[in-house]
N, C-alpha and C positions, 0 to 999 in steps of 0.2 A: 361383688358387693359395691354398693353406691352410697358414699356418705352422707349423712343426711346431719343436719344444724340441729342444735335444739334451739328451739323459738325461744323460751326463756333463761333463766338462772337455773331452775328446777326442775327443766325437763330432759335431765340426760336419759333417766330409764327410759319414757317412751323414745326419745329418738334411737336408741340403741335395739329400740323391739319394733319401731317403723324398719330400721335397717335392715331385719330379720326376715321380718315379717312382707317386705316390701307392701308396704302403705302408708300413708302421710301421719304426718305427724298427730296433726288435728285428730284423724280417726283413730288413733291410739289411743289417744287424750279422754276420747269418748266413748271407747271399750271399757278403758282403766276408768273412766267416771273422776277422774284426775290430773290435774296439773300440778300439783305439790310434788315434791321429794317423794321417792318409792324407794320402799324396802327389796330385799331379794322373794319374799313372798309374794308383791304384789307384782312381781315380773315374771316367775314359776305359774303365778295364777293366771295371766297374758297368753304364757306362751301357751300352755293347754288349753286357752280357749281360740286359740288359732291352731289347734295341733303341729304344734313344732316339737321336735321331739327333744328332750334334755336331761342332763343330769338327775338325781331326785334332789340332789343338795347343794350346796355349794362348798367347793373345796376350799383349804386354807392352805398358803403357796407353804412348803415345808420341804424336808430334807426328801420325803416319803411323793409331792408332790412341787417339785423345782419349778415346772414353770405351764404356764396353763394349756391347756388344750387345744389344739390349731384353730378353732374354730369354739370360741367363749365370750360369755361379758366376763369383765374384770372388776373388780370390787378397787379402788382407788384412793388412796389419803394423798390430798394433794396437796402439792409443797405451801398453797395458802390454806390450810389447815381444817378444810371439806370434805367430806366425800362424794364420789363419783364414780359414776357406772363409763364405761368404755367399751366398744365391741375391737375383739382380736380376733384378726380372720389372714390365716396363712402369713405370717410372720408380719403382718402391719397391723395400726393401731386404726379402728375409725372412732375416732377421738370426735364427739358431737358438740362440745363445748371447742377446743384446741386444733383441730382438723384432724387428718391424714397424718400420723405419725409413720416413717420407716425406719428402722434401727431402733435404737436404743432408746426407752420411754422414758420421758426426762421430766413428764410434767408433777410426778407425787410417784409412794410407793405400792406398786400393785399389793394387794394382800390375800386374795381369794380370787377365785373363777367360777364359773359356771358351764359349765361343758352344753353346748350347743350339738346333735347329732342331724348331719347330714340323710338325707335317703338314702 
């Protein structure tokens, strides 16, 4: 996995589906028809038009569901009081706004995942 920036404030989803998806940021931007804030719908709708294969839903972290899938976005409230998407790939974070996170994710509380499935 190769971290990748988001250009703006409000572009974490597409860099988290450039990340994915490996393609620049820009060309997300203009698959999605957006550079605003994205919902988990319009990143479900991304990935199936790249055929990546994923979850149907997004899980919520719980006793049933502790901690996310080796390979997810992560749904984020971060400690300046936003939301934000995050790609988690084999125990690191690629944190598009924060960088490279390893260890312990310090930036806000994960809340949800999205399960990303490998071939």
């Amino acid at each position: 996995m190769e971290l990748i920036m988001q250009p703006t404030t409000s572009t974490c989803g597409q860099a988290c589906i450039a990340m994915i998806a490996k393609k620049s940021v820009e060309e997300v931007i203009k698959d999605m028809k957006t550079d605003a804030p994205t919902s988990i719908g319009q990143l479900i709708e991304i990935l199936d038009f790249y055929g990546i294969k994923h979850a149907e839903k997004n899980k919520r972290i719980s006793k049933k569901n502790p901690a996310p899938y080796k390979y997810s976005i992560l749904t984020v409230h971060t400690n300046e009081g936003y939301t934000h998407w995050t790609l988690f790939c084999d125990g690191r974070y690629f944190d598009p706004e924060f960088g490279l996170v390893e260890g312990e994710y310090t930036h806000g509380k994960i809340t949800s995942f999205l399960e990303i499935y490998d071939d």
